[in-house]
N, C-alpha and C positions, 0 to 999 in steps of 0.2 A: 621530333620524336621525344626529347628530352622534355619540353615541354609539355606534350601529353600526356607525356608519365608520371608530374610535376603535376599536372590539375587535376588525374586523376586519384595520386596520392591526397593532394589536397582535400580533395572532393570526399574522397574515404574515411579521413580522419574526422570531417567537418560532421559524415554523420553518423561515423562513431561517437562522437562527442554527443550529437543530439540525440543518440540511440542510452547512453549510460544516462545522462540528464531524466528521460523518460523515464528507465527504467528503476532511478531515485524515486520522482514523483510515485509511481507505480507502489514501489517500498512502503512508501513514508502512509500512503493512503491504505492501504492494506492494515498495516499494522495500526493505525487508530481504527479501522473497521471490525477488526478482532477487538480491540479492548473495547471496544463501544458493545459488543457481542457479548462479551465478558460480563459486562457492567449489567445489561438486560439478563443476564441469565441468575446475577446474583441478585438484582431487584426482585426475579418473580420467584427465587425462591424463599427468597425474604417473605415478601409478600402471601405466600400461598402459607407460609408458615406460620404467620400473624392469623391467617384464616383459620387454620388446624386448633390453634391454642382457642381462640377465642370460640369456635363452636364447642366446645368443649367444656 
């Protein structure tokens, strides 16, 4: 019994461990998706503003 409380501890922690790992990756890509998000939104208003001035 002690042993299967032992592999099942093991077993738990192992994918705890691969569960936080993921949910880093998860993090990390998110947040360059927002600033890539960011970046396009200040490109096109950049952009659409260059258009304003110039038809003018």
């Amino acid at each position: 019994l002690e042993a299967l409380s032992l592999g099942f501890y093991d077993g738990g922690t192992e994918m705890a461990e691969q569960l936080a790992d993921a949910v880093a990756v998860a993090e990390y890509h998110e947040a360059r998706a927002a600033g890539t998000g960011w970046l396009l939104l200040g490109l096109s208003v950049a952009f659409l503003a260059m258009v304003f001035i110039t038809v003018e």
